[in-house]
C-alpha positions as CSV (number, residue, x, y, z in Angstrom):
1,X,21.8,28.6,-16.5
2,X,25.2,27.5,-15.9
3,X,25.8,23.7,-15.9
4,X,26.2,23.5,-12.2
5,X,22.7,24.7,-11.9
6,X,21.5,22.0,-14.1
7,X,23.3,19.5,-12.4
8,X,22.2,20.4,-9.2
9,X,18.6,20.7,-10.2
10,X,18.6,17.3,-11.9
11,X,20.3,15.9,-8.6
12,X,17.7,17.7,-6.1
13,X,14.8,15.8,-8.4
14,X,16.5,12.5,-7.7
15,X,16.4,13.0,-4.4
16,X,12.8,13.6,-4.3
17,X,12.1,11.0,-7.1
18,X,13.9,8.9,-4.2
19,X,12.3,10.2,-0.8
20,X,8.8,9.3,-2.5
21,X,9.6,6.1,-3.3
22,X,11.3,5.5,0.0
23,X,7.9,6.7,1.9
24,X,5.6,4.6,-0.4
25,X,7.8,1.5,0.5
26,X,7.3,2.4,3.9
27,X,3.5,2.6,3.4
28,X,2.8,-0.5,1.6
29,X,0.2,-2.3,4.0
30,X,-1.3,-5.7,3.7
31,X,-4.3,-8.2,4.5
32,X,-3.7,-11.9,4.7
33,X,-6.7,-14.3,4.8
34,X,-6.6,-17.5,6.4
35,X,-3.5,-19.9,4.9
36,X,-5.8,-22.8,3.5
37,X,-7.3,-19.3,1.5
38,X,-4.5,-18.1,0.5
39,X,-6.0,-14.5,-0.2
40,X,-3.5,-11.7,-0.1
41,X,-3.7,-7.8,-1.1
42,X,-1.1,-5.0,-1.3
43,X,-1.4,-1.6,-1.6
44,X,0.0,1.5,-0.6
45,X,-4.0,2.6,-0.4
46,X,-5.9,1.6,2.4
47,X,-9.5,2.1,1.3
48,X,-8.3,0.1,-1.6
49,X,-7.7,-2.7,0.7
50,X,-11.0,-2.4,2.8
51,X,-13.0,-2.6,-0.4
52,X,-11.3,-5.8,-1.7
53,X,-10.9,-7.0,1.7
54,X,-14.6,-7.0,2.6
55,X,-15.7,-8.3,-0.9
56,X,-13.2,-11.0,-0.4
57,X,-15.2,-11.8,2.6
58,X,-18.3,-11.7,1.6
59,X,-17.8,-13.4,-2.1
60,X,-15.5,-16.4,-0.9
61,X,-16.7,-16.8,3.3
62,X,-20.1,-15.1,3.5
63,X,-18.5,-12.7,6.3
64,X,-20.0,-9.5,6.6
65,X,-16.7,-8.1,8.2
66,X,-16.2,-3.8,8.8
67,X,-13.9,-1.6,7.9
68,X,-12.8,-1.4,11.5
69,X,-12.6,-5.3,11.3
70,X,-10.3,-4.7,8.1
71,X,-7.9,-2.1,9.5
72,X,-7.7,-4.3,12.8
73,X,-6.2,-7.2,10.1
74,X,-3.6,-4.5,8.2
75,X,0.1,-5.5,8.8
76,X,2.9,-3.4,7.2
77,X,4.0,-5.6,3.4
């Protein structure tokens, strides 16, 4: 394979290696709890938030709250 090839095969990675990271950026959501709480989370995963959203809830507030309720509360991080 000549060494253009290589070059531009290692260069075309990059740019994907790039666009990914770009597009997770983009995705990274979040769910804030009341300030005096201070309860934050962060992900790029959704159901991830729900799940330690609504156990947040229910451990520290007694708050049965939905997944509905949840992605009502997501803001882009």
């Amino acid at each position: 394979m000549p060494a253009h090839a290589v070059h531009a095969a290692g260069m075309e990675k990059a740019i994907d290696a790039w666009k990914e990271v770009t597009t997770m950026a983009e995705k990274l959501k979040k769910v804030e709890c009341e300030p005096k709480c201070g309860f934050l989370i962060r992900s790029h995963d959704e159901r991830e938030i729900i799940e330690i959203a609504t156990k947040h809830a229910k451990l520290a507030h007694s708050m049965a709250i939905t997944e509905k309720d949840v992605r009502g509360m997501l803001k882009d991080a």
